[in-house]
C-alpha atoms as an extended CHARMM CRD file, in Angstrom:
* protein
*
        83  EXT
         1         1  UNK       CA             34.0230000000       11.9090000000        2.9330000000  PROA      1               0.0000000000
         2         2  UNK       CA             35.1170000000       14.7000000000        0.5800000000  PROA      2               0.0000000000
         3         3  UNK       CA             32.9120000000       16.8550000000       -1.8450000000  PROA      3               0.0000000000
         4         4  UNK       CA             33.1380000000       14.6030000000       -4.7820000000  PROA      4               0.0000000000
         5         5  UNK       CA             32.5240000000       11.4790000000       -2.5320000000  PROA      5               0.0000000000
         6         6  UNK       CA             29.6620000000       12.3670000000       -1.6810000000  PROA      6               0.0000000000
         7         7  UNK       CA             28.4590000000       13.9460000000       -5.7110000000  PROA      7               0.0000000000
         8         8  UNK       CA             29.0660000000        9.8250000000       -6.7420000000  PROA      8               0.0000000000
         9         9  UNK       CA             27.3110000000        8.5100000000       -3.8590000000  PROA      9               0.0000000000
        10        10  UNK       CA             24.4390000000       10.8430000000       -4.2550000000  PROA      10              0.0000000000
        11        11  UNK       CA             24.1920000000        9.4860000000       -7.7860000000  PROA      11              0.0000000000
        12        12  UNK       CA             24.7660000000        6.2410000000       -7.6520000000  PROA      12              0.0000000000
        13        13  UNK       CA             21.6480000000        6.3340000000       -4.7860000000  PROA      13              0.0000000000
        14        14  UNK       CA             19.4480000000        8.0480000000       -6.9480000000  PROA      14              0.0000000000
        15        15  UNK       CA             20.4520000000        5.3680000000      -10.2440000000  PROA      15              0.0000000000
        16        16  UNK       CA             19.7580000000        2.5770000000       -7.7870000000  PROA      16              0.0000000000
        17        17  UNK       CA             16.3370000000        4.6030000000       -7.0680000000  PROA      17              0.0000000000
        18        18  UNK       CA             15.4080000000        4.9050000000      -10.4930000000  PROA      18              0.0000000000
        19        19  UNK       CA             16.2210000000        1.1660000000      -11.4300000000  PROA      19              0.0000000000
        20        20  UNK       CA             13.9000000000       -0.1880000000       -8.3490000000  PROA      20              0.0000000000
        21        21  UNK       CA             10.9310000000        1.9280000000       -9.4380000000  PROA      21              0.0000000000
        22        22  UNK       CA             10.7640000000        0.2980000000      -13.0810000000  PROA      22              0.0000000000
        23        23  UNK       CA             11.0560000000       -3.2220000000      -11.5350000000  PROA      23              0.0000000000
        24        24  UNK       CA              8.0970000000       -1.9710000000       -9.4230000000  PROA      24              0.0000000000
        25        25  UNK       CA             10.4120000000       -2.4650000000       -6.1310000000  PROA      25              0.0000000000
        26        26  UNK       CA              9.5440000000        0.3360000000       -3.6370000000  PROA      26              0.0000000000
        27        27  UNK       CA             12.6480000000        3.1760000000       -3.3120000000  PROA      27              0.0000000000
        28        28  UNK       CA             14.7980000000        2.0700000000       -0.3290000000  PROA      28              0.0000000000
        29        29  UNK       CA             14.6070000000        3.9910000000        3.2800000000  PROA      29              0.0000000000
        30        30  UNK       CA             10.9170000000        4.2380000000        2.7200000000  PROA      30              0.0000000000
        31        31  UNK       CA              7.8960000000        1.6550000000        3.8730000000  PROA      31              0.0000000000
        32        32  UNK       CA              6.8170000000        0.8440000000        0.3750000000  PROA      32              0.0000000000
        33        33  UNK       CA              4.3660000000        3.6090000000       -0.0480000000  PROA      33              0.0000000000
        34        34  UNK       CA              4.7720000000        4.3110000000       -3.3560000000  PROA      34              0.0000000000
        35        35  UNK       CA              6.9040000000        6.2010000000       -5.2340000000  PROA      35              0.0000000000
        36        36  UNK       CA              5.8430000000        8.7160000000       -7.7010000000  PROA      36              0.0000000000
        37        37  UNK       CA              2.5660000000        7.1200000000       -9.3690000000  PROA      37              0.0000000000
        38        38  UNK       CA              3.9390000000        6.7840000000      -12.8990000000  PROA      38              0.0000000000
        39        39  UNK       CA              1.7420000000        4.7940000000      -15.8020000000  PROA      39              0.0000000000
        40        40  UNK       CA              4.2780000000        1.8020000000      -15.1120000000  PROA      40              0.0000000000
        41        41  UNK       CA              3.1560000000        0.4590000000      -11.6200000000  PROA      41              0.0000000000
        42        42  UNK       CA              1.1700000000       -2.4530000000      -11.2150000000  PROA      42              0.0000000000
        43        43  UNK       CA             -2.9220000000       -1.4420000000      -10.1770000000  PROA      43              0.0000000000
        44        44  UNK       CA             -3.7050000000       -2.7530000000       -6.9290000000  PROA      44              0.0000000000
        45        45  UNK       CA             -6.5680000000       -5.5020000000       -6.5270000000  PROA      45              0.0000000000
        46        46  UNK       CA             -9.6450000000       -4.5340000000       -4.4550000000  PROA      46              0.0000000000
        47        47  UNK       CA            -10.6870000000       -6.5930000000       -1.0950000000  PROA      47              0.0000000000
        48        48  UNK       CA            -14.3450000000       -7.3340000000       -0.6180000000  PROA      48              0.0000000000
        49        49  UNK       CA            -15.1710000000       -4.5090000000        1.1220000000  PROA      49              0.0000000000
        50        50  UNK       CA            -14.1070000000       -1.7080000000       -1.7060000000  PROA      50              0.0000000000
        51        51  UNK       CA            -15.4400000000       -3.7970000000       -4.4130000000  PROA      51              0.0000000000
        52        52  UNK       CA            -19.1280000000       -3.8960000000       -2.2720000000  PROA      52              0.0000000000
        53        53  UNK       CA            -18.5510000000        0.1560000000       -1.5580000000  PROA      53              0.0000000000
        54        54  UNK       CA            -18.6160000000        0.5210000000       -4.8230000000  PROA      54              0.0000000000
        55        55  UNK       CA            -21.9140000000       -1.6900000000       -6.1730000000  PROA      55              0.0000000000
        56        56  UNK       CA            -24.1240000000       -0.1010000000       -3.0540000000  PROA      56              0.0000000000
        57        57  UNK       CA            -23.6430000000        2.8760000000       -1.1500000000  PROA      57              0.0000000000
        58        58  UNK       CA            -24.5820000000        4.1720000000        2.4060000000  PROA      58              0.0000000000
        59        59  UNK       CA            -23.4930000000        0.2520000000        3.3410000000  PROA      59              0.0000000000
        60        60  UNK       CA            -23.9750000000       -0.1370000000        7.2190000000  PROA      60              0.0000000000
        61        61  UNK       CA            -21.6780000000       -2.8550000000        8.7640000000  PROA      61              0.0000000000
        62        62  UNK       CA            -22.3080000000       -4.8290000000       12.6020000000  PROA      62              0.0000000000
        63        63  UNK       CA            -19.5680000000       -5.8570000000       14.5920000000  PROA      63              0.0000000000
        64        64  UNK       CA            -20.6670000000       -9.5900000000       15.6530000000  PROA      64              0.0000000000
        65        65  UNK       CA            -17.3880000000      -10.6680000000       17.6720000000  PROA      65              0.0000000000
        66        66  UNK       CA            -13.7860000000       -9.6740000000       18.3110000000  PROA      66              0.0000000000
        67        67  UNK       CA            -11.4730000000      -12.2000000000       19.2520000000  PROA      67              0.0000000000
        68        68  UNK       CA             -7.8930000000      -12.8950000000       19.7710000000  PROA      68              0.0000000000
        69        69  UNK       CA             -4.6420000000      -10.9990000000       21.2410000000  PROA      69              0.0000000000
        70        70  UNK       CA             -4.5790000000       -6.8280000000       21.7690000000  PROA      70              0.0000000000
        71        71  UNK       CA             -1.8770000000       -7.2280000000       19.2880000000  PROA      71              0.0000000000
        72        72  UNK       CA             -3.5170000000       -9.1680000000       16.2300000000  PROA      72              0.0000000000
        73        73  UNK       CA             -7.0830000000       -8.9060000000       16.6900000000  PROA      73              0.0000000000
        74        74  UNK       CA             -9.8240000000      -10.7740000000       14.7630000000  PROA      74              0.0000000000
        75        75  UNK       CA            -12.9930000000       -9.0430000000       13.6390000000  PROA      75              0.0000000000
        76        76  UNK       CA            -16.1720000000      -10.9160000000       12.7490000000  PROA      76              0.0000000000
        77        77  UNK       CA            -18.4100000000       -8.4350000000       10.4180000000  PROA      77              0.0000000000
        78        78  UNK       CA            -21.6830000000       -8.7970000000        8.8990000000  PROA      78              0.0000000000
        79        79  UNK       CA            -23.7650000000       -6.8660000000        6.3480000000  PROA      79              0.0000000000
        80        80  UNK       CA            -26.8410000000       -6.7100000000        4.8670000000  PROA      80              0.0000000000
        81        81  UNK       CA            -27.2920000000       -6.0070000000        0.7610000000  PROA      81              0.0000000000
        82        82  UNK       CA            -30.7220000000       -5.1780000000       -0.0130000000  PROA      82              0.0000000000
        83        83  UNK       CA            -31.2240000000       -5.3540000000       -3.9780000000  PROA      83              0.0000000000
């Protein structure tokens, strides 16, 4: 590929780039970790265990089983709340 091959190609990537981050896609080649943090992306919800971080602190949680394959384990957790 010559010189100005390349130039286009190199654009055209970075317009396809652009166009994917204001759909919200993430940029291509990478594993969908983000992509520049602008005002435009959509805020992520919170599991369970952030939204309880955040209404008590110093949380301690038990591991009460573990089952399944190595590969795809399954946790069974418990915690206590005092108010």
């Amino acid at each position: 590929m010559d010189t100005k091959n390349s130039h286009v190609a190199a654009r055209k990537r970075r317009k396809l780039q652009q166009a994917q981050l204001k759909v919200g896609e993430p940029p291509s080649g990478t594993g969908g970790g983000g992509g520049g943090g602008g005002a435009d992306q959509v805020p992520q919800t919170k599991n369970t265990v952030a939204v309880l971080n955040e209404l008590k602190r110093n949380l301690v949680y038990n591991l009460e089983s573990q089952s399944g394959p190595v590969h795809a384990p399954l946790f069974t957790m418990s915690v206590v709340v005092s108010i």
